[in-house]
C-alpha positions as protocol buffer text, in pm:
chain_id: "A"
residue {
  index: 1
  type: UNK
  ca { x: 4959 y: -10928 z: -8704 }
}
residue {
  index: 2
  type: UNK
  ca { x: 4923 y: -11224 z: -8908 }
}
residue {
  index: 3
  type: UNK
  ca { x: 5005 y: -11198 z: -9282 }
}
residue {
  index: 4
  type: UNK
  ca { x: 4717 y: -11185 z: -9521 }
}
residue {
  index: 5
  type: UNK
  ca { x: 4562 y: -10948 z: -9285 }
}
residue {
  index: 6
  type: UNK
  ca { x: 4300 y: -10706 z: -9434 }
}
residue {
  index: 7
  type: UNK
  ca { x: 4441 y: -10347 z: -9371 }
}
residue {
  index: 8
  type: UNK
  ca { x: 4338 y: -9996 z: -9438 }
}
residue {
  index: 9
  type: UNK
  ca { x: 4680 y: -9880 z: -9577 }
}
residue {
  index: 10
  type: UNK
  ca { x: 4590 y: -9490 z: -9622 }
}
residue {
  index: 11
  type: UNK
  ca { x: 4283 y: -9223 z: -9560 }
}
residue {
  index: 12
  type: UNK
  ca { x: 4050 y: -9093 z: -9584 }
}
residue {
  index: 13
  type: UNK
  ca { x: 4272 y: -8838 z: -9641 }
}
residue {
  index: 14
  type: UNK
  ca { x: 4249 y: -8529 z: -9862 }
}
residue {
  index: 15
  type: UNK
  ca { x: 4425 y: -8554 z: -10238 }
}
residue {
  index: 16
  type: UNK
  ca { x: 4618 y: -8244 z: -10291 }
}
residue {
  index: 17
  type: UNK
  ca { x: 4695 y: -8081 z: -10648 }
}
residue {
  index: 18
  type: UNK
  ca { x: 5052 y: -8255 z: -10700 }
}
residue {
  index: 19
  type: UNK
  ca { x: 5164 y: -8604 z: -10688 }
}
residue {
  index: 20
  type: UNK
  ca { x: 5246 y: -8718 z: -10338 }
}
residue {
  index: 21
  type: UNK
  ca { x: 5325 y: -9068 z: -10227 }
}
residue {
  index: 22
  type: UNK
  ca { x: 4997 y: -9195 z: -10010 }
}
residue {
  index: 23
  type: UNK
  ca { x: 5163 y: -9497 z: -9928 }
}
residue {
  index: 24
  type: UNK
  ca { x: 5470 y: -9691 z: -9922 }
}
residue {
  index: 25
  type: UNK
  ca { x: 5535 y: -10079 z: -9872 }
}
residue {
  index: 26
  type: UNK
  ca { x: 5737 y: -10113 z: -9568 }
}
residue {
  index: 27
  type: UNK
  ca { x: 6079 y: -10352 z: -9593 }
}
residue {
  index: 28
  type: UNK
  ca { x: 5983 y: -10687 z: -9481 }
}
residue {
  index: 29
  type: UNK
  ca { x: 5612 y: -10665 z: -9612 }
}
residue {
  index: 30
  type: UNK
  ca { x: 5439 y: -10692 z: -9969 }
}
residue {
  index: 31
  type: UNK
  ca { x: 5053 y: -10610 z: -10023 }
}
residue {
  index: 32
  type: UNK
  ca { x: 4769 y: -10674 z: -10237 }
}
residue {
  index: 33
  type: UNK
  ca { x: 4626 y: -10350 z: -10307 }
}
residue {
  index: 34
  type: UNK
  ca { x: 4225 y: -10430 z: -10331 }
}
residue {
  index: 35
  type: UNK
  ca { x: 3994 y: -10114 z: -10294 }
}
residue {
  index: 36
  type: UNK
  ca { x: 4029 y: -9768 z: -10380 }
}
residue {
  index: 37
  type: UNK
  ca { x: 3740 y: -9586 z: -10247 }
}
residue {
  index: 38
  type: UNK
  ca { x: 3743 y: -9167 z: -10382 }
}
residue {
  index: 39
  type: UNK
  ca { x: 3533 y: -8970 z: -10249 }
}
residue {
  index: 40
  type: UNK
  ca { x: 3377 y: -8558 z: -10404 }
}
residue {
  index: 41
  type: UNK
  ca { x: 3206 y: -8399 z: -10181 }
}
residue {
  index: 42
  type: UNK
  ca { x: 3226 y: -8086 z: -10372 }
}
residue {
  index: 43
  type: UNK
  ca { x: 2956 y: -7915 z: -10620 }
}
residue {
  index: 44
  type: UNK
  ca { x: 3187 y: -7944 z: -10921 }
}
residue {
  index: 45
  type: UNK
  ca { x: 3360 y: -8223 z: -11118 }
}
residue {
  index: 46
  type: UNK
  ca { x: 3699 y: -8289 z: -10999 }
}
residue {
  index: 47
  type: UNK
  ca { x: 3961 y: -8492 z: -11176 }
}
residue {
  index: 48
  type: UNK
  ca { x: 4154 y: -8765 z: -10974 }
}
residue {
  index: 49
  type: UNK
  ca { x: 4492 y: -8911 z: -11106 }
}
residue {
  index: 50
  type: UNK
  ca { x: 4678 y: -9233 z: -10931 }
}
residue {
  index: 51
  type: UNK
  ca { x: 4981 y: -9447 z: -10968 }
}
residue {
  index: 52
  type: UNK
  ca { x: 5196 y: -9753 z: -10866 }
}
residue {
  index: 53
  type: UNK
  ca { x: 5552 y: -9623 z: -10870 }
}
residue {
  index: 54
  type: UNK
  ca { x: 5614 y: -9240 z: -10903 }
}
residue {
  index: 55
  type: UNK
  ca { x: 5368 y: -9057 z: -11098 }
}
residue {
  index: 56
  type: UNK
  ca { x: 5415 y: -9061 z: -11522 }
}
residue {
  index: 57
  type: UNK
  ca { x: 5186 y: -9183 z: -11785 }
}
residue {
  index: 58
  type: UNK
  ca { x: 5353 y: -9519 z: -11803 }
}
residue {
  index: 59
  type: UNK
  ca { x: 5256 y: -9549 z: -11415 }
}
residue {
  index: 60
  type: UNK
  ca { x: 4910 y: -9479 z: -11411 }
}
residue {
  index: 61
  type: UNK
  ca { x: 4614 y: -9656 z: -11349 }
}
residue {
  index: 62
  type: UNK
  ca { x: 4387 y: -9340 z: -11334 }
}
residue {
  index: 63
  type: UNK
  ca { x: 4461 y: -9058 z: -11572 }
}
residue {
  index: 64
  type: UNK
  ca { x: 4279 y: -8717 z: -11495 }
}
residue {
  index: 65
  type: UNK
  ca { x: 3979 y: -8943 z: -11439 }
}
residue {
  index: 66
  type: UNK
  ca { x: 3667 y: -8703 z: -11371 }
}
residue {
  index: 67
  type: UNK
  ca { x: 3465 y: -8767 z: -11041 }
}
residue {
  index: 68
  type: UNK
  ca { x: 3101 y: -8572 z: -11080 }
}
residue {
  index: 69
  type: UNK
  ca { x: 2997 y: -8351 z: -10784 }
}
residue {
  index: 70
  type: UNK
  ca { x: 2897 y: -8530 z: -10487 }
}
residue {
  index: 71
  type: UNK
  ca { x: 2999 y: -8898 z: -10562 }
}
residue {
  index: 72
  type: UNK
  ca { x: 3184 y: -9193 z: -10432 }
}
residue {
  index: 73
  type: UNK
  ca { x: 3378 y: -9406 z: -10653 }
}
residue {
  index: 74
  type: UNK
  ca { x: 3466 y: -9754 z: -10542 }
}
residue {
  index: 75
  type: UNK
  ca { x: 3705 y: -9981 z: -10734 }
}
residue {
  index: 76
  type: UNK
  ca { x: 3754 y: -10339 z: -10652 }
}
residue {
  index: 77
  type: UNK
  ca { x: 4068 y: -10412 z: -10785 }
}
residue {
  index: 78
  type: UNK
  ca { x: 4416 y: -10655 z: -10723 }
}
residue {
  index: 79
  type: UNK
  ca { x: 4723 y: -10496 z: -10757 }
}
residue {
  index: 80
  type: UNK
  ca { x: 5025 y: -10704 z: -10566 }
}
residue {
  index: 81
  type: UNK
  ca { x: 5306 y: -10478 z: -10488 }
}
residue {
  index: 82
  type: UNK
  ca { x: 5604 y: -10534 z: -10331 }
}
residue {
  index: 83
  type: UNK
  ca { x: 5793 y: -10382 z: -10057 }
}
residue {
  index: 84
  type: UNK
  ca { x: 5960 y: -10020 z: -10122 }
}
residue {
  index: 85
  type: UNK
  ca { x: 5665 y: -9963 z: -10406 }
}
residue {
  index: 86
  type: UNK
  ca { x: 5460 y: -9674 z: -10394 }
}
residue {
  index: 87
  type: UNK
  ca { x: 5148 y: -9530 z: -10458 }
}
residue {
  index: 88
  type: UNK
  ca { x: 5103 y: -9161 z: -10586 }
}
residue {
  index: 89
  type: UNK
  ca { x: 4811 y: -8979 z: -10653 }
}
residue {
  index: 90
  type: UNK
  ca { x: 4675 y: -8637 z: -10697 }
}
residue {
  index: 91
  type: UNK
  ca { x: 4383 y: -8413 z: -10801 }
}
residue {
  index: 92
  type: UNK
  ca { x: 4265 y: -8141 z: -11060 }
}
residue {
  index: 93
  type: UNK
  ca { x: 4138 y: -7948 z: -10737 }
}
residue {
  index: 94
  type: UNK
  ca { x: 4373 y: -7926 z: -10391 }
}
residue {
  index: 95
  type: UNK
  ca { x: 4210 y: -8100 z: -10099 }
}
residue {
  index: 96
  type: UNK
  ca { x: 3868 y: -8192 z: -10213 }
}
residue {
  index: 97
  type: UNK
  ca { x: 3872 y: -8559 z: -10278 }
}
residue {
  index: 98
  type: UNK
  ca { x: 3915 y: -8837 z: -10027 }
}
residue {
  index: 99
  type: UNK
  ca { x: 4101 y: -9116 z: -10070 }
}
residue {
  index: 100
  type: UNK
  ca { x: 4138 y: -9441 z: -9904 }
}
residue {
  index: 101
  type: UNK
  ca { x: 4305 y: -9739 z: -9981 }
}
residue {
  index: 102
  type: UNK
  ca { x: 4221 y: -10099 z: -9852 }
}
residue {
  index: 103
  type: UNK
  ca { x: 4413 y: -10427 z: -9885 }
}
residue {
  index: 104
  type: UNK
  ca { x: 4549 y: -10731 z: -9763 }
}
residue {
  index: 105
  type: UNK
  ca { x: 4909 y: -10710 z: -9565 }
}
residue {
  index: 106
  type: UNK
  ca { x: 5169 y: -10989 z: -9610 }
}
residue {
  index: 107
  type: UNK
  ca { x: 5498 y: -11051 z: -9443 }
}
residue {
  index: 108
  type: UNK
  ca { x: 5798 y: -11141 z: -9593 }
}
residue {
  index: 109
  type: UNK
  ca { x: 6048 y: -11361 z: -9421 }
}
């Protein structure tokens, strides 16, 4: 694979109701971290709450944000991370939202 490859790093995948890791930079690589695409399919507003780094407020770049019933949310973003960082995330409801994450893959060395 060559580096700088675009790369679907995790999902769609359900969010459960406590932080769990969704995705971990492998030794040897770092990544740019460039769409988060979240996904309620339910009826009801659902919050959604992500990090970089094991979930607290300091690590957050969503904080209980709510996603209305029945929409996508798309975020274009660039977030570099480096190899053994994480990314956490979980929901106000178990296994309603969809996440997936999107990027570009770089190797190291």
């Amino acid at each position: 694979m060559p580096s700088g490859t675009a790369t679907r790093f995790a999902g769609p995948a359900q969010v459960s109701n406590a932080a769990s890791t969704k995705y971990t930079v492998a030794s040897g690589q770092r990544i740019v971290l460039r769409h988060i695409h979240v996904q309620n399919p339910s009826g009801s507003p659902v919050t959604f709450t992500m990090s970089i780094g094991t979930d607290a407020a300091g690590t957050r770049i969503y904080d209980a944000y709510s996603l209305a019933a029945n929409t996508p949310y798309d975020f274009f973003c660039y977030y570099p991370l480096a190899a053994a960082e994480i990314i956490q995330a979980f929901a106000g409801t178990t296994n309603v939202l969809t996440l997936t994450l999107n990027g570009d893959l770089y190797l190291v060395g």
